[in-house]
Backbone as ProteinMPNN parsed JSONL, in Angstrom:
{"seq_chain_A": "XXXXXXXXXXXXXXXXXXXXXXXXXXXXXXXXXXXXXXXXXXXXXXXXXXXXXXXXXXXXXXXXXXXXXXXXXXXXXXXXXXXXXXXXXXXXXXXXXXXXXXXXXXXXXXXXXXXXXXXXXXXXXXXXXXXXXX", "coords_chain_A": {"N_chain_A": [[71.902, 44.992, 110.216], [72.755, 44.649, 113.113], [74.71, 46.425, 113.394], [73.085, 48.492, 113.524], [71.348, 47.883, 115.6], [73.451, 47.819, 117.849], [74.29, 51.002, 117.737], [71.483, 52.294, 118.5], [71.29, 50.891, 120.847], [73.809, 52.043, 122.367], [73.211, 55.029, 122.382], [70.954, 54.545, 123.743], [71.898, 54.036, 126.632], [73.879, 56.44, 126.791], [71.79, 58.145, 126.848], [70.269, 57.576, 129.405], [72.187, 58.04, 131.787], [72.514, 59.894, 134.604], [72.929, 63.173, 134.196], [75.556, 65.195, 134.948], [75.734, 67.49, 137.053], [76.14, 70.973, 136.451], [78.432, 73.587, 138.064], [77.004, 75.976, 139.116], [77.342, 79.149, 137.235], [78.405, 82.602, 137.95], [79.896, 84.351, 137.509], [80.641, 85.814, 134.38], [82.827, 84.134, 132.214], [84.063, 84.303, 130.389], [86.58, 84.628, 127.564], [87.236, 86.387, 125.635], [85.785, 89.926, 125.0], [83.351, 90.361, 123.556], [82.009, 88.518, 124.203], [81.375, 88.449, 126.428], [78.704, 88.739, 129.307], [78.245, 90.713, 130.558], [78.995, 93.821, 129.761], [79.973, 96.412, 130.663], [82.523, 98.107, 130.803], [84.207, 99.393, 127.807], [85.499, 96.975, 126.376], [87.337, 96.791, 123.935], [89.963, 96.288, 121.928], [90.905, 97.796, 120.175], [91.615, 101.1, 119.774], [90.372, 103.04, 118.404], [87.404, 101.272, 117.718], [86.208, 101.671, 120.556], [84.152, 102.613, 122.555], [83.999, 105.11, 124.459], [85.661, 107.719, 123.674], [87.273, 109.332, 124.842], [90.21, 110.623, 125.083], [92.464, 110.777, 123.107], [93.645, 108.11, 121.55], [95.264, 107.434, 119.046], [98.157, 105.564, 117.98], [100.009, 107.089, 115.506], [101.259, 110.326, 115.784], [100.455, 112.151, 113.675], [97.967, 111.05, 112.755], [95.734, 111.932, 114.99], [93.694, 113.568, 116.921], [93.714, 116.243, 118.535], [96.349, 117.976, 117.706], [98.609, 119.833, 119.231], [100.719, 120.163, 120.571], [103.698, 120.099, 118.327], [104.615, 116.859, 117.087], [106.437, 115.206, 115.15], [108.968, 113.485, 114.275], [110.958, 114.478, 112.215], [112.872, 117.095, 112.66], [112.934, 118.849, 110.406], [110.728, 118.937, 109.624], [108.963, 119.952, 111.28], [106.397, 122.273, 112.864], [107.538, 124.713, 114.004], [110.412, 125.85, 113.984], [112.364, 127.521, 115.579], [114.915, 126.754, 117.304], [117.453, 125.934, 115.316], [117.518, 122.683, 114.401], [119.621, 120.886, 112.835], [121.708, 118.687, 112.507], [124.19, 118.313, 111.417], [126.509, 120.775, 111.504], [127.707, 122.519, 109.75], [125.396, 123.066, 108.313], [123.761, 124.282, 109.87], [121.253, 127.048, 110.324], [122.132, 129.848, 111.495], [125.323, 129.965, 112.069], [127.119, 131.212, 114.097], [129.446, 130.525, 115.782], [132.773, 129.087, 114.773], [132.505, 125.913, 113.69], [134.238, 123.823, 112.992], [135.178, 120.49, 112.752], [137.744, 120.265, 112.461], [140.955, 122.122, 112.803], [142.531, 123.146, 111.268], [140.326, 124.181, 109.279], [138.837, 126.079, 110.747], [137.611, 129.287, 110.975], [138.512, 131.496, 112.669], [141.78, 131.153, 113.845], [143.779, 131.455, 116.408], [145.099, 130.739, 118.02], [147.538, 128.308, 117.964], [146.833, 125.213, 116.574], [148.242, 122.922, 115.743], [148.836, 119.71, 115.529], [151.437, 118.5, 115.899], [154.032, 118.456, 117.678], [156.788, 120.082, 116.152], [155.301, 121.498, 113.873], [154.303, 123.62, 115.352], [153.583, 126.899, 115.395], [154.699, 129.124, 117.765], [157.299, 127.639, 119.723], [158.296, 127.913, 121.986], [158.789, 126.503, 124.301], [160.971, 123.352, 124.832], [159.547, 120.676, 123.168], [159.912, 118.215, 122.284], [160.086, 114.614, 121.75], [161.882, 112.876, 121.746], [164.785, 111.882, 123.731], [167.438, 112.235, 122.51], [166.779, 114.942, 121.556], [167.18, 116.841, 122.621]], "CA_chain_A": [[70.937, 45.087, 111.286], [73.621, 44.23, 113.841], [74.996, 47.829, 113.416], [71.614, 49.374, 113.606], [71.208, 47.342, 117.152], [74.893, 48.808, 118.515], [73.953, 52.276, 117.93], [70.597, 52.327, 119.006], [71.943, 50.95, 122.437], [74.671, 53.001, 123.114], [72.376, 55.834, 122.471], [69.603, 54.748, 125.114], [72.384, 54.394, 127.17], [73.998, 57.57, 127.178], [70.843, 59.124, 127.185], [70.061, 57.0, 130.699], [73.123, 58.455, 131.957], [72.199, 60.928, 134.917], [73.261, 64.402, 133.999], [76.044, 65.769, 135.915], [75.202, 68.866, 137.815], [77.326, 71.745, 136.873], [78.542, 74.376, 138.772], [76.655, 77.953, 139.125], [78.443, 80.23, 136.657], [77.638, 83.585, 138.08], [80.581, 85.107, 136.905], [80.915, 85.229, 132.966], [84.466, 83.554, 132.153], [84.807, 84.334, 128.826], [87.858, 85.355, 127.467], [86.544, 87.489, 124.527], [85.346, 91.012, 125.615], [82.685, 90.577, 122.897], [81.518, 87.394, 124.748], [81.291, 88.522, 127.976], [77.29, 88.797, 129.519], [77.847, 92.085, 131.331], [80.363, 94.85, 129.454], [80.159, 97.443, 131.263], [83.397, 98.659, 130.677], [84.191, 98.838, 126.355], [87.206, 96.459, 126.747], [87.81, 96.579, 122.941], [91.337, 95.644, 122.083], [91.152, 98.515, 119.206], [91.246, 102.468, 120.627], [89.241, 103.132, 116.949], [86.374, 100.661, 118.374], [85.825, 101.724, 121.878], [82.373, 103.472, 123.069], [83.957, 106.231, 124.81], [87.292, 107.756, 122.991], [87.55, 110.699, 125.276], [91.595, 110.822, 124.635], [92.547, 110.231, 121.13], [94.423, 107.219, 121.608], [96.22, 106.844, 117.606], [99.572, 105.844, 118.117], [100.815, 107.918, 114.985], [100.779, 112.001, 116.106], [99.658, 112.303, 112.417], [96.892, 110.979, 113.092], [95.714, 112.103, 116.408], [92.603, 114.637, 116.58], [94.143, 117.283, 118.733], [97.858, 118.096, 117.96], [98.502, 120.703, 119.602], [102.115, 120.376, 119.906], [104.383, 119.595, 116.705], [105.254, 115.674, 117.082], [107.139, 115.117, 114.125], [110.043, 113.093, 114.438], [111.998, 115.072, 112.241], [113.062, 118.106, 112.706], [112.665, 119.326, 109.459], [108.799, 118.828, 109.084], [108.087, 120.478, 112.641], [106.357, 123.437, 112.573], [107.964, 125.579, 115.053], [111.862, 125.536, 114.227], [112.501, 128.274, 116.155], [115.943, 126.797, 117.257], [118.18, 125.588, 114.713], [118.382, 121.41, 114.759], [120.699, 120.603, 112.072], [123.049, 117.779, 112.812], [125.895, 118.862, 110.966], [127.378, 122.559, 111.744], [127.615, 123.142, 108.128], [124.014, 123.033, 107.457], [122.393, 125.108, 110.228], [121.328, 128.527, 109.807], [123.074, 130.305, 112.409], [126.57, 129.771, 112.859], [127.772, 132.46, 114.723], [130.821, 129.796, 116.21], [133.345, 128.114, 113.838], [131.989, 124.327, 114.784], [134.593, 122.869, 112.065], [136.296, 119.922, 113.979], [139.724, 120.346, 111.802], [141.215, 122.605, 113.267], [143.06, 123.985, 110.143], [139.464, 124.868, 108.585], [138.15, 126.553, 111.566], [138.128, 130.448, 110.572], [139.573, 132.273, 113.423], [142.605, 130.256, 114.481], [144.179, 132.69, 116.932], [146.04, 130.144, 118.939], [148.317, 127.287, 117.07], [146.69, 123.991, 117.078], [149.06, 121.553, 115.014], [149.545, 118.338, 116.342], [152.502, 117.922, 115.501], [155.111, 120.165, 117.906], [157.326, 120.72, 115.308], [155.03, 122.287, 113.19], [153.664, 125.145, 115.967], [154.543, 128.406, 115.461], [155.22, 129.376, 118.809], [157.739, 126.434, 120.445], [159.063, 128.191, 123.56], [159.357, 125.061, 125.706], [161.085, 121.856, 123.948], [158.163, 119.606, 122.929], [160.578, 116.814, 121.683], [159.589, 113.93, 122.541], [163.134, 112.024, 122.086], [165.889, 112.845, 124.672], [168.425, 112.885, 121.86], [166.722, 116.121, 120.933], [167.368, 117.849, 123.405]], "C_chain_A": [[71.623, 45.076, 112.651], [74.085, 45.391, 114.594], [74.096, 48.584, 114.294], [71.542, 49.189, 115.315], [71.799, 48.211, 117.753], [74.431, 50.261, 118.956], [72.98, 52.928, 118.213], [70.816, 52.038, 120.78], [72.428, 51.287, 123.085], [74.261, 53.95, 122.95], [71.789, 55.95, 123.77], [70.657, 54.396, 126.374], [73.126, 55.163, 127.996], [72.841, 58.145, 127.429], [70.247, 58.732, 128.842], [71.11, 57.284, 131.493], [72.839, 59.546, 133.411], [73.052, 62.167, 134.61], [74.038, 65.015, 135.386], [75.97, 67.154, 136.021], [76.255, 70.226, 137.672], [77.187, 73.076, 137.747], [77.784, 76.062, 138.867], [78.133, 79.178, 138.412], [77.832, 81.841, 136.774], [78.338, 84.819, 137.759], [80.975, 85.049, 135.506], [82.624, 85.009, 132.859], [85.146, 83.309, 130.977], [86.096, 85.287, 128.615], [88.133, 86.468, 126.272], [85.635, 88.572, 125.013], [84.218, 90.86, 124.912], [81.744, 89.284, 123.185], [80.891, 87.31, 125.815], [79.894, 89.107, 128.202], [77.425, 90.614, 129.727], [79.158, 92.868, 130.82], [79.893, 95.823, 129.476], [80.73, 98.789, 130.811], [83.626, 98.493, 128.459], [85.283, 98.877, 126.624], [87.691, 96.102, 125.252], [89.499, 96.968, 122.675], [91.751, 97.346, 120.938], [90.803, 100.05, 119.688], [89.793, 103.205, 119.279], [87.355, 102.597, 117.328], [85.881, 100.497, 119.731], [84.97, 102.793, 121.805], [83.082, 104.815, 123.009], [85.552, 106.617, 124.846], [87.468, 109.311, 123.435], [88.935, 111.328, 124.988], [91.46, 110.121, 123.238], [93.643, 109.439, 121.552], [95.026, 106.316, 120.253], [97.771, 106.503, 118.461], [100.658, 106.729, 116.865], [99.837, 109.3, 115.347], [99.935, 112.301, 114.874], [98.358, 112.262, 112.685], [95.734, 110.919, 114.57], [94.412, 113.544, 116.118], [93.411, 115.93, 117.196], [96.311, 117.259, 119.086], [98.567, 119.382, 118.2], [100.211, 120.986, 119.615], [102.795, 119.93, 118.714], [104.856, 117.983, 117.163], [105.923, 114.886, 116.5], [108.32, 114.769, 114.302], [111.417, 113.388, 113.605], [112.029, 116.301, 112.075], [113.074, 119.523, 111.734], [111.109, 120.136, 108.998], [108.474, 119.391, 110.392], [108.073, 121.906, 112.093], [106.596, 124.538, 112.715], [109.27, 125.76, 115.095], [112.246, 126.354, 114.522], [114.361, 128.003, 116.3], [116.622, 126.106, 115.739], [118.672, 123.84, 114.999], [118.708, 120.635, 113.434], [121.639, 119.434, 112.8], [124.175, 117.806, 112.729], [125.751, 120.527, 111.023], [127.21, 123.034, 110.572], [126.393, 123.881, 107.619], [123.224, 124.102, 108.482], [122.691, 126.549, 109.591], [122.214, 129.455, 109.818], [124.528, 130.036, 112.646], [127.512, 130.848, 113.31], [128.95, 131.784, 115.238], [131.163, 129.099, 115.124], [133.224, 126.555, 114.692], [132.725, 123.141, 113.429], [134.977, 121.945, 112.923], [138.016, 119.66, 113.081], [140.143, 121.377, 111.943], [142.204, 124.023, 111.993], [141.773, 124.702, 109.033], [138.762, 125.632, 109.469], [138.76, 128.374, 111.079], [138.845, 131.759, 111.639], [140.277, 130.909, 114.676], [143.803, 130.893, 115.103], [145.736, 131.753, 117.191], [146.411, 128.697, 118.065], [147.902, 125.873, 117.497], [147.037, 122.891, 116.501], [149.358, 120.803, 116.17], [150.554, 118.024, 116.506], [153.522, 118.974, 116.195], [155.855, 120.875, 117.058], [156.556, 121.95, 114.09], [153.883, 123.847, 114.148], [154.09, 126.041, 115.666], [155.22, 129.073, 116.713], [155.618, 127.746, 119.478], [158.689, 127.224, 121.319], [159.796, 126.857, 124.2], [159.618, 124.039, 124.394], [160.055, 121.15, 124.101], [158.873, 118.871, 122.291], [160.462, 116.081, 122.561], [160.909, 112.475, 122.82], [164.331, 112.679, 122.958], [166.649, 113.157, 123.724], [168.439, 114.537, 121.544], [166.89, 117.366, 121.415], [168.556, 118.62, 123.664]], "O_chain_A": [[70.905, 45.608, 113.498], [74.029, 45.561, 115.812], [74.276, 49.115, 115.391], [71.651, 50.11, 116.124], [71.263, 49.218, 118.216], [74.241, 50.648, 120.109], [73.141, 54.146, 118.288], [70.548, 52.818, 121.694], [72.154, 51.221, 124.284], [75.097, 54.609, 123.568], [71.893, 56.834, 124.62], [70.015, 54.531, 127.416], [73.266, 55.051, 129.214], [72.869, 58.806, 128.467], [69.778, 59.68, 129.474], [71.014, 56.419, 132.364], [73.192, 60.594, 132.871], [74.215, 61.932, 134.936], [73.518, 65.258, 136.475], [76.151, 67.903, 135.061], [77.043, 70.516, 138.572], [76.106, 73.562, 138.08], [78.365, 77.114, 138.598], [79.181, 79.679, 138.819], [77.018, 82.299, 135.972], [77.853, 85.949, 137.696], [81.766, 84.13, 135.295], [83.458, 85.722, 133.417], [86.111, 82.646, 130.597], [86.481, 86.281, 129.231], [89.114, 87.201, 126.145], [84.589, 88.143, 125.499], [83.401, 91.354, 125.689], [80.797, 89.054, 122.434], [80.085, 86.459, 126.192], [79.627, 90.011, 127.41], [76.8, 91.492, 129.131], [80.252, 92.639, 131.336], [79.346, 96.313, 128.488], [80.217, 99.878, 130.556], [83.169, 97.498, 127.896], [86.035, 99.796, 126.95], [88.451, 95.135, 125.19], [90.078, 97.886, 123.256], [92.856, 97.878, 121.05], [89.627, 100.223, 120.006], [88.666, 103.664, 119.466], [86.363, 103.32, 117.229], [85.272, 99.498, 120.117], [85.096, 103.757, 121.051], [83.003, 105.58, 122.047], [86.425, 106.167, 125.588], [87.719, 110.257, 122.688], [88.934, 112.513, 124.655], [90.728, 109.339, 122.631], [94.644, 110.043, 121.938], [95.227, 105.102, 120.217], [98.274, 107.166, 119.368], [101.828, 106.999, 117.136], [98.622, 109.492, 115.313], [98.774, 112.681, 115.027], [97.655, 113.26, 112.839], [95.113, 109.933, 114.967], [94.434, 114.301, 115.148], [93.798, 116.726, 116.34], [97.091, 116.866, 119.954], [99.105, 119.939, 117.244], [100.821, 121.778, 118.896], [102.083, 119.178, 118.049], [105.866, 118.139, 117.85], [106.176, 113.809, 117.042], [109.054, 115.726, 114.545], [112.534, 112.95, 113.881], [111.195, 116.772, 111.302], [113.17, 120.709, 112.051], [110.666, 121.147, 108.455], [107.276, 119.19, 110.592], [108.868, 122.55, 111.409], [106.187, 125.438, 111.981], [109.668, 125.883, 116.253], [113.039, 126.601, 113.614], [115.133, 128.728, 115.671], [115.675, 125.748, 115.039], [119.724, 123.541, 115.563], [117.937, 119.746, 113.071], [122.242, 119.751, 113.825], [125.063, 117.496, 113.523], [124.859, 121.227, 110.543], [126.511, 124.033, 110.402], [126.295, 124.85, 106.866], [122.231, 124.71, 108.081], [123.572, 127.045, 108.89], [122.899, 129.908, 108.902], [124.754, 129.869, 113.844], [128.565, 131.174, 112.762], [129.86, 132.612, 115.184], [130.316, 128.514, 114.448], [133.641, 126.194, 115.793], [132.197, 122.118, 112.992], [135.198, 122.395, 114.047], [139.015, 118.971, 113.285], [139.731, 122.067, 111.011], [142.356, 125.245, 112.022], [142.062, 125.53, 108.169], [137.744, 126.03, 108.902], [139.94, 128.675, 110.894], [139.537, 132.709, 111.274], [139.839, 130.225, 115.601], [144.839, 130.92, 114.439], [146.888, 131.933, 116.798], [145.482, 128.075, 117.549], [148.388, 125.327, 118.488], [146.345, 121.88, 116.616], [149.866, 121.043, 117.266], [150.765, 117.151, 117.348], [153.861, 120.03, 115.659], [155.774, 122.103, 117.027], [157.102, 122.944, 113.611], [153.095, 124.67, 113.682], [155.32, 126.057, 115.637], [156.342, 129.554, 116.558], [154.788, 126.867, 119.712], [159.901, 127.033, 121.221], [160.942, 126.474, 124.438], [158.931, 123.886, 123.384], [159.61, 120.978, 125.235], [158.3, 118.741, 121.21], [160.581, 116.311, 123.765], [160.91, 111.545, 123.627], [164.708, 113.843, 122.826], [166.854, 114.37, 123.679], [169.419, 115.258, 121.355], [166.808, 118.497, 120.936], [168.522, 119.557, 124.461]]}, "name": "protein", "num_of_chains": 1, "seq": "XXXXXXXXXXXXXXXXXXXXXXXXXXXXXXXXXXXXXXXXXXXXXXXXXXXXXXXXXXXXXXXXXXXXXXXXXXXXXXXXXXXXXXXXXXXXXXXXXXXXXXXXXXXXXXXXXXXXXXXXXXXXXXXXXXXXXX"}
C-alpha cells in the first residue's frame, strides 16, 4: 500500500508541474526527407525513387535509358571500334608499323641496332669503351 501511495504522488505531482512553453517550430527540422511537412522538392536519396527523373541518373551506362554514346569500359564490347584499341601491337588489326620493341624482331631493320658496339655491322668510329682498345 506504501508503494501504491509513492506512485500515486509522484504522478499528481508531475502532472501539477506547469508545462514548459516550447518554441514555435515554423520551420520543419527533420532530418528525413520523408519526414519533412513541406517537400516540395523530391529529396529522395535514391535517383530510382525521385518524382521527376528527367536525366537518367543510373550510375552503370548499362543501365541508363538513353545511351547514345558507347560507354563500355572495354574496348572490346564498344560498338563503334572504328580505331584499333588493342594494347599489345601484336593483337591489333592494322599494323602497318613494325611496333616490336626488340629490335632484332622488328621486320625492316635497315639501320644496325645492336647494343653491343662490337656486334654492329657498320663500326666506322671506335666505340670501345676501354682506352686499352684503342
Amino acid at each position: 500500500m506504501k508503494f501504491y501511495n509513492l506512485v500515486t504522488l509522484l504522478a499528481a505531482g508531475v502532472m501539477a508541474l506547469p508545462a514548459v512553453p516550447r518554441a514555435d517550430t515554423t520551420a520543419d527540422e527533420s532530418y528525413l526527407p520523408s519526414k519533412r511537412a513541406d517537400t516540395t522538392a523530391d529529396e529522395s536519396y535514391y535517383p530510382s525513387k525521385r518524382a521527376d527523373t528527367t536525366a537518367d541518373e543510373s550510375y552503370f551506362p548499362s543501365k541508363r535509358a538513353d545511351t547514345t554514346a558507347d560507354e563500355s569500359y572495354f574496348p572490346s564490347k564498344r560498338a563503334d571500334t572504328t580505331a584499333d584499341e588493342s594494347y599489345y601491337p601484336s593483337k591489333r588489326a592494322d599494323t602497318t608499323a613494325d611496333e616490336s620493341y626488340l629490335p632484332s624482331k622488328r621486320a625492316d631493320t635497315t639501320a644496325d641496332e645492336s647494343y653491343l658496339p662490337s656486334k654492329r655491322a657498320d663500326t666506322t668510329a671506335d666505340e670501345s669503351y676501354l682506352p686499352s682498345k684503342q
